[in-house]
N, C-alpha and C positions, 0 to 999 in steps of 0.2 A: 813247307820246311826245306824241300829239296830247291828249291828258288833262291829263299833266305842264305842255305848254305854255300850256294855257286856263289852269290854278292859279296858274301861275307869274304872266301879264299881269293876272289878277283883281288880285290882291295888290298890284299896283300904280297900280290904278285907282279905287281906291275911297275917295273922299274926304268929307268930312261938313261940312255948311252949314246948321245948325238953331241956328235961339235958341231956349233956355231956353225963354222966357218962352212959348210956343206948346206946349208938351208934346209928347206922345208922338206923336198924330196930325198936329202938323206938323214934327215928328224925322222921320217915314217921308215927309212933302211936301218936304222940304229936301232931304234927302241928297240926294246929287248923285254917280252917275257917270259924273266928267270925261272919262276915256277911252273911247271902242268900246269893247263887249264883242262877241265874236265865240264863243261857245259852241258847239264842235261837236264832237258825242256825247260830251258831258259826263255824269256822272249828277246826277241833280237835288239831290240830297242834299249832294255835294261842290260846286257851284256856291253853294247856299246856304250855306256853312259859309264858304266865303271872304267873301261878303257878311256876314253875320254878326260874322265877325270885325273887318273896316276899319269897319262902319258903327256897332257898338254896340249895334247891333240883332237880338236873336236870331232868328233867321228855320230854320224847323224845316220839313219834309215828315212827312207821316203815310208810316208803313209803304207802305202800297197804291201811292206814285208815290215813293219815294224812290229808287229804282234807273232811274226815267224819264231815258231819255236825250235829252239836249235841245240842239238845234241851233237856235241862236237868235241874231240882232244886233241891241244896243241903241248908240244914235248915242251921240257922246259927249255930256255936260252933262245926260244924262236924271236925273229924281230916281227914288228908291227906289218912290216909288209907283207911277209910271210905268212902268217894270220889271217892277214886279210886275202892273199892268193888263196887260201886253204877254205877260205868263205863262203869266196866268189865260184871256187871249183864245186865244192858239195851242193851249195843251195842255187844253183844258176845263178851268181849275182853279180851286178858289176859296180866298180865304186871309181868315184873319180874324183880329182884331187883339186883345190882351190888354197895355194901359197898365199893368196891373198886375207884371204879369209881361215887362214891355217884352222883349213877345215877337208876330212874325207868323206863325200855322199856314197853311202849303198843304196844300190836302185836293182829291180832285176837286170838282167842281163837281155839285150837285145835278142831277137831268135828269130831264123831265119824260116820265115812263114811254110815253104814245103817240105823240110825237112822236120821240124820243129826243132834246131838246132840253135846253141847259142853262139850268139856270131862271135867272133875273136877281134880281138884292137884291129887288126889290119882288114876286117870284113868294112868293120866301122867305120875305117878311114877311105876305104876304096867304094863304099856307098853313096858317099857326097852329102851325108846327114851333116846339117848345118851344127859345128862343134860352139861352145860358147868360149868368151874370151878368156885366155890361160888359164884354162880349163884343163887338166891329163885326163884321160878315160883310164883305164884300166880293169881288164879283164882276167879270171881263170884262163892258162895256156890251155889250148885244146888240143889234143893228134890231128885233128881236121884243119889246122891251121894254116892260112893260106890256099885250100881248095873249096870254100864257099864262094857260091855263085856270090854276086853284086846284089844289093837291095835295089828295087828300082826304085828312082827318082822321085823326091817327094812331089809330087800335084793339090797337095790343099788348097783349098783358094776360101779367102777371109777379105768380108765387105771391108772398104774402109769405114773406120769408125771416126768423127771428130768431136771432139767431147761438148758437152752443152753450154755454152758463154752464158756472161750475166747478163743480165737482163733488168735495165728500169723503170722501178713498181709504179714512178710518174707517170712515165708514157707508156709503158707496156704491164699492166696489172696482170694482165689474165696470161694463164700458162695451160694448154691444153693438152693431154696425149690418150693414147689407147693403153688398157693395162696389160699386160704382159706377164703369162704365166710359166713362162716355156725356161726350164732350166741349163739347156744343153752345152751353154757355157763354161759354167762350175766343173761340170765331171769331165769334159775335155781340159781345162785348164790343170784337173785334175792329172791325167791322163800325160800331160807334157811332165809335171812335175813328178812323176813317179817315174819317169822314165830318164830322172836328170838332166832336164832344160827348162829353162822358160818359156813358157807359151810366147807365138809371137803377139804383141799388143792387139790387134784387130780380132784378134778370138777372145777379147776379154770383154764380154758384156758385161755391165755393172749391173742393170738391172738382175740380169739371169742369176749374180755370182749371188745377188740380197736375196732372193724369191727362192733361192736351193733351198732355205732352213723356211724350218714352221718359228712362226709367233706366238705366243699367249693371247691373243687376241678374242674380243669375246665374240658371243655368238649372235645371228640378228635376232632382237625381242619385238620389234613393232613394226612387224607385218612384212616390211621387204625383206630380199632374199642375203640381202646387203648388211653387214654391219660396217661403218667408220668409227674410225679410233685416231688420234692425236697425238702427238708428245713433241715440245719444243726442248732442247735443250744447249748446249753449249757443244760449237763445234770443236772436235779432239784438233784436228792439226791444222785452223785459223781459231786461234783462242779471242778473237775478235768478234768472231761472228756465230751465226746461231745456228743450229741442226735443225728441221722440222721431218719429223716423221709421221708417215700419211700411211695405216692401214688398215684393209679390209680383209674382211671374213666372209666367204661364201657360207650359206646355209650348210650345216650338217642335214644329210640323210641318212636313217636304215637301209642298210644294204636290202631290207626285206621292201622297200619301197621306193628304189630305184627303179626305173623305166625299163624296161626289157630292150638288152641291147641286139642290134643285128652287126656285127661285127666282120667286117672282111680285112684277114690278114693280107699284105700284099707282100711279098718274100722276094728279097734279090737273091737269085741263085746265079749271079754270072760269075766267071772265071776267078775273076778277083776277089769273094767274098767266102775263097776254099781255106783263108787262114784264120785261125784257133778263136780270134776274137772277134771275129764276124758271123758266118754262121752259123758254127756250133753255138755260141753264146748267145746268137738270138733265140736261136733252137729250146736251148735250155730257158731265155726269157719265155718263150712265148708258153712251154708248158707250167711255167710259176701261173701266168696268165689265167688259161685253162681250167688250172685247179680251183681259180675261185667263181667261174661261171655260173649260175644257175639254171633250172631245168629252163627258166623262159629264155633264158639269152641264145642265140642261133649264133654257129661261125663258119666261114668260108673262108677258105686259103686258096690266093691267086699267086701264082711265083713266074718270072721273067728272066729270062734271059739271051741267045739267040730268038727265042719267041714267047711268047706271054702262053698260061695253061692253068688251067683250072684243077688245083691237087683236093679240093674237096668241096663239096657243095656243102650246101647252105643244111649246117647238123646243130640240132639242140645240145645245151650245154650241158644236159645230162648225161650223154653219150662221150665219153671224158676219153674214155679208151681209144674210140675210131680216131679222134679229132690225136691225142698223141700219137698213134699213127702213120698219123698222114705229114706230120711234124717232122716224124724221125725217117721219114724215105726219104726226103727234101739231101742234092747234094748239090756241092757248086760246080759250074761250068758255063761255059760259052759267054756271048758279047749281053749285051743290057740291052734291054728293050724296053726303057720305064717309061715313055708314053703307052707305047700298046699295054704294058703291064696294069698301067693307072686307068687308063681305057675301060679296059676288060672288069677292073675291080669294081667303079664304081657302073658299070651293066650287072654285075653280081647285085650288087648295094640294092640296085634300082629293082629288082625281080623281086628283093625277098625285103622293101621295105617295109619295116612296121611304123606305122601311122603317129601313134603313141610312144615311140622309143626311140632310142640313142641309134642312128646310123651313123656308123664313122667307118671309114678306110686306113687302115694301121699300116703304113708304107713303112718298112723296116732297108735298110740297106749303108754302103758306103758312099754313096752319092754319084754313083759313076755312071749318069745317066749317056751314054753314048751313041747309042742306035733309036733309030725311032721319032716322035715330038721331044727334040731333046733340049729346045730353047727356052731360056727361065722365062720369057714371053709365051710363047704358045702353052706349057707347062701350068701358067699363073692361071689364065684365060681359060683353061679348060678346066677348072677346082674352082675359080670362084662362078663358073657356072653350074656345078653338080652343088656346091654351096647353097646357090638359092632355090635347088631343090630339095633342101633337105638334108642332105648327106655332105659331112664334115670327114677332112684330114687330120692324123696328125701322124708325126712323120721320128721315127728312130732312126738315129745314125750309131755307127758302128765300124772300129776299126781306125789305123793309120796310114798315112801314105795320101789317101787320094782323097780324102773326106770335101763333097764339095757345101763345107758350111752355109755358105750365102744363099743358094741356091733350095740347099734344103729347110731353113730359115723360112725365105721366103713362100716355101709351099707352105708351110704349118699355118702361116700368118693368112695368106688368102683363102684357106683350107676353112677358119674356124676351130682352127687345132693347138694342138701342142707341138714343141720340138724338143725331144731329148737324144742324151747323146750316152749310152752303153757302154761304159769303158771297163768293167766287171761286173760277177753276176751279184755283188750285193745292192750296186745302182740299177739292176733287172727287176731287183725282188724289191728295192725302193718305189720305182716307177711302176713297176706294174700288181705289185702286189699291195703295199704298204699308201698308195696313195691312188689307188684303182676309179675311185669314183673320183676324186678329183680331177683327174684326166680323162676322162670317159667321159661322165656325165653332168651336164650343164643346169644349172640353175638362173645362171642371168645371160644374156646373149646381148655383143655390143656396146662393153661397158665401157665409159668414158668418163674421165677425170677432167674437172678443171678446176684450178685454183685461183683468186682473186686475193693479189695481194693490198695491201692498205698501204698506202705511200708514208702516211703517218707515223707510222712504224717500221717500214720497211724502204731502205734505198733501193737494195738491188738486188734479186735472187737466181739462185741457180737452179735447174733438175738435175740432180746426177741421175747418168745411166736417161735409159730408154730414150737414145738420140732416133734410133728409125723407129719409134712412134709416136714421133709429133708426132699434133695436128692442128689446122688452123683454126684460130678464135670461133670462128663462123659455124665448124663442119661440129661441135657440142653439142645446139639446137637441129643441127639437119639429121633427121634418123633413117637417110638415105648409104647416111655415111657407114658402113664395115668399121666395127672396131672388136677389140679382144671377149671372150666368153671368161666367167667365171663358173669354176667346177664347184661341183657338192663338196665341203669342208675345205675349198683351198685359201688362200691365206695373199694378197698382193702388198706389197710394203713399196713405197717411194721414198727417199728424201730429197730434201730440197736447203740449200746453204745458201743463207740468208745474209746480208749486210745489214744493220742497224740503220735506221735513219738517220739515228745521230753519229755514226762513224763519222771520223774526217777523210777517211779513204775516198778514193778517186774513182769513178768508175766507167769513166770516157762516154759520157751520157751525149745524147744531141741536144743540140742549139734550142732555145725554149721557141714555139711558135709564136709567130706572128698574127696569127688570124682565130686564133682559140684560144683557151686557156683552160686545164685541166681542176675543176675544183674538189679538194680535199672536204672530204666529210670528220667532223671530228667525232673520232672514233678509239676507245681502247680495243680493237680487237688486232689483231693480226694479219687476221686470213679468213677466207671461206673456201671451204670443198666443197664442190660440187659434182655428184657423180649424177648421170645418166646411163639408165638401163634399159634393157629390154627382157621381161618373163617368155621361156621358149617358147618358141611359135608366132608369138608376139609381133605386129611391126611398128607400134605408138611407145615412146620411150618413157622413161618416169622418172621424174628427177628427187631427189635427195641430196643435203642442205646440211652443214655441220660448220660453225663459227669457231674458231678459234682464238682465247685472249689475250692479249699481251702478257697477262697475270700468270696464263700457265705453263712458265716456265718451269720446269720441273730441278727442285732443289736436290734429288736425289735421279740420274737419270734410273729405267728401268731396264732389265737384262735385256729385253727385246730393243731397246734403246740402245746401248750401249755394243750388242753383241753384230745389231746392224750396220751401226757405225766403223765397226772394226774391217768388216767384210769390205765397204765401202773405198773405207783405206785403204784396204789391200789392194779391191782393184785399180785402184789409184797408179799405187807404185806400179805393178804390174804394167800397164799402159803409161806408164811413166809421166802422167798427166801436167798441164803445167798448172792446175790447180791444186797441185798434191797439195803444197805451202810447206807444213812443218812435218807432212807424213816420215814415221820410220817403222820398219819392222817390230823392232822392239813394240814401239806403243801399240802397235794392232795387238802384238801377244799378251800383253798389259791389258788390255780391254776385253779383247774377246776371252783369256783366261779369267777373266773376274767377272766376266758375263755367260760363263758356261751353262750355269743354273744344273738341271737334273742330266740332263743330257742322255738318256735313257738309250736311244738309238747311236751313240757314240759321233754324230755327226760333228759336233763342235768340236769335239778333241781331235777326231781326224783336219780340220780346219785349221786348228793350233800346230801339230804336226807340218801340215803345205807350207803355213805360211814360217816356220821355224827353218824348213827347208830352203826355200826361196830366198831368204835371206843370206844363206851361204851360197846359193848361186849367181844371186845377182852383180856384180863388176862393177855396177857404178859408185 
């Protein structure tokens, strides 16, 4: 009621007193509201949607504080700016301003890591944080203003990504890659946009942005660990051409018949990981963790930094207490030492492993590997040889500034791991609470995709996403080859955009041979999946066969159709692809909002939210 009644008095308070002639930035110094506002536990999102509306002015919250409940009095006759100073002061928050998109973003307020202080416009400006194009930041005035140290220097580093070309079905039918479970794309990209920027294009993996959300997808019924699922439909932004969606469903387990894990945390505690979202926050992940152990699971915490140490041996998960403990003595300091650290953990790994059960090494840090084996060659080399003993990586990052993405990427991947990326503690209690076995523990080991397109049906296709996991036609049949594990309940989705064979489109094919000739079987099908696996322990693979028809084109697509597709998009625009075609903002919101379905965990709508954001900040 108290909600209803704040909505109700906005809507009659909000009046507008800007000339033209002064633009956008004194549109936001004019507006004027006449009446008190008296805001209590409002959420911030619906506060700004009524200002918004009276004033003309879009005024939008990132994800990260849109559910912020705000208890706040502004006098009457204040202007918009004013308001919004009075916001930014109470709730830490900073908003910044887009003439182009006569639009204002509230995002928190940047904060300067040792102090826990929020930085001011001139902190921001004299950090060298890359600003977006006319763009105004604006902050609450601080007393501190102008006496905060400098941010230092951003050092991220992002593999190049080049997006996947077409491909044709004539002379190139078959399309192979390894599946990929690892998210840590999304909640970084995440992580940019809450913070009021664009991620830069090369941190946007397509694959990782589809694979964050679960499917409806069913479960395996005839014997493999594997289920394949299907769905062709019409591509959202080339209405030419066709979508195919490829996915799989790892087995569900009872957590009561899961493998008994030996589990070594490995903890960066050097210098740089003393601020708020490093690791106190992994702190807080790893005891989510903890809580859902059981009495067989064993843990060990290894932590690095001037020198690698062993903060606990190897304790039953029944002993829940010692093990927080040994969490909460954990603080940061000195240089990194994450080969000797990774060293050290997997000689823990190796003493106490169980025969029968999940060994993995939980590398948690901000990537700053500097002292030590610190080269992503010696680093690869040393994990996929504890790899073929047994004992699997998977790797958390954590934190801004220096995230070295590629490098930690690539550990997860020769590890037999996962890579997630911690940007707050409901992505902690995502990953390590909410999808535990999935990422822990394996059901199929090696799993590999390959699809066989029909020329008949098909001129020329694409894979979006999982560009660094090709693999060559050849390396399907060799089960020498490393490729991705699938976890107990996890879920992997692909698509793939299709040309029609009867398109008139051009697809810059080569020259027909001279010394062969390719012959067409006639056929109504489409496609064939073909996945090959391996059961743990396992070294013989086992393949699995799924046709798909031309016929089943789906006249209605399905929300898992439809809500992947949207995602797709997005990362589209985001990497600014040149196969976006007809991609816009709007249509992903259009799709992924009529694609929501139940949305229980709020994932989708927080998605709806990024990508409503992004639209105001994007310049092109």
């Amino acid at each position: 009621m108290k909600k209803i009644l704040a909505v109700f008095l906005l809507t009659c308070m909000v009046t507008t007193a800007w000339a033209a002639q002064g633009g956008f930035v004194n549109k936001i110094k004019l507006t004027e509201i006449p009446v008190e506002i008296k805001a209590n536990g409002l959420p911030l999102a619906d506060l700004l949607s009524v200002l918004s509306e009276q004033s003309g002015v879009n005024i939008i919250a990132v994800p990260e504080v849109a559910e912020l409940q705000v208890d706040l009095r502004v006098e009457a006759h204040e202007t918009l700016e004013k308001f919004l100073v009075s916001l930014a002061r109470n709730y830490q928050l900073a908003y910044r301003m887009n003439e182009k998109r006569n639009a204002v973003i509230i995002f928190p307020a940047p904060r300067y890591a040792e102090y826990g202080l929020p930085l001011s416009l001139g902190a921001m400006h004299k950090s060298g944080w890359p600003e977006q194009s006319r763009l105004s930041a604006y902050v609450a005035p601080s007393p501190l203003d102008g006496y905060l140290p400098s941010v230092a220097f951003n050092t991220e580093e992002y593999r190049r990504i080049y997006d996947n070309s077409y491909h044709e079905a004539l002379s190139s039918p078959l399309s192979t890659f390894s599946i990929d479970v690892d998210t840590a794309s999304y909640s970084n990209v995440r992580r940019f946009i809450n913070s009021g920027q664009l991620p830069p294009p090369d941190a946007v993996r397509t694959e990782e942005m589809i694979n964050y959300f679960t499917y409806d997808y069913p479960e395996p019924l005839d014997g493999h660990p594997i289920a394949v699922t299907a769905e062709v439909g019409a591509c959202p932004w080339q209405p030419a051409h066709k979508l195919v969606m490829i996915g799989l469903k790892g087995k569900s387990l009872p957590k009561e018949e899961l493998p008994p894990g030996n589990l070594v945390f490995l903890i960066d505690v050097s210098g740089s990981m003393a601020e708020p979202s490093k690791l106190p926050l992994l702190k807080t992940a790893f005891k989510l963790l903890v809580k859902e152990l059981r009495n067989e699971d064993r843990v060990s915490i290894v932590v690095y930094a001037g020198r690698a140490g062993v903060v606990l041996d190897s304790t039953p998960g029944s002993d829940k207490d010692t093990i927080v403990r040994a969490i909460d003595s954990l603080a940061a300091g000195g240089s990194t030492a994450g080969g000797e650290g990774i060293e050290l953990a997997y000689r823990i790994a190796k003493k106490n492993f169980c025969r029968a059960g999940n060994n993995r090494v939980i590398l948690a840090t901000d990537g700053d590997f500097n002292v030590g084996v610190s080269s992503e060659g010696e680093l690869t080399r040393l994990i996929e040889e504890r790899r073929n003993d047994g004992i699997f990586l998977s790797v958390i990052g954590v934190g801004t500034g220096n995230i070295k993405d590629n490098k930690m990427e690539a550990l997860a991947d020769k590890g037999n791991g996962n890579y997630f990326y911690l940007d707050n503690i409901q992505e902690a209690k995502k990953v390590l609470v909410g999808q535990l076995a999935g990422t822990l523990y394996t059901v199929a080991t090696d799993v590999k995709l390959q699809v066989e397109f029909n020329p008949a049906k098909v001129k020329a296709y694409r894979l979006i996403g999982y560009e660094n996991r090709t693999l060559n036609n050849r390396d399907f049949n060799d089960d020498k080859k490393d490729a991705g594990d699938m976890g107990a309940g996890h879920s992997v989705t692909a698509l793939y955009e299709i040309i029609p064979a009867a398109a008139l489109e051009a697809t810059g094919g080569t020259d027909p041979l001279i010394y062969q000739r390719p012959e067409i079987i006639p056929s109504d099908e489409l496609l064939q999946v073909k996945i090959r696996y391996k059961q743990p322990a396992e070294d013989t693979s086992i393949l699995l066969t799924k046709r798909i028809s031309g016929q089943e084109v789906a006249a209605v697509p399905t929300d898992n159709f439809r809500f992947a597709a949207a995602v797709a998009e997005y990362a589209m625009l985001l990497r600014n692809s040149e196969y976006k075609g007809q991609s816009s903002y709007r249509q992903v919101l259009d799709l992924a909002a009529g694609a929501k379905g139940t949305d229980a965990a709020g994932f989708r709508n927080e998605f709806i939210r990024m990508v409503a954001v992004s639209q105001l900040l994007d310049e092109r």
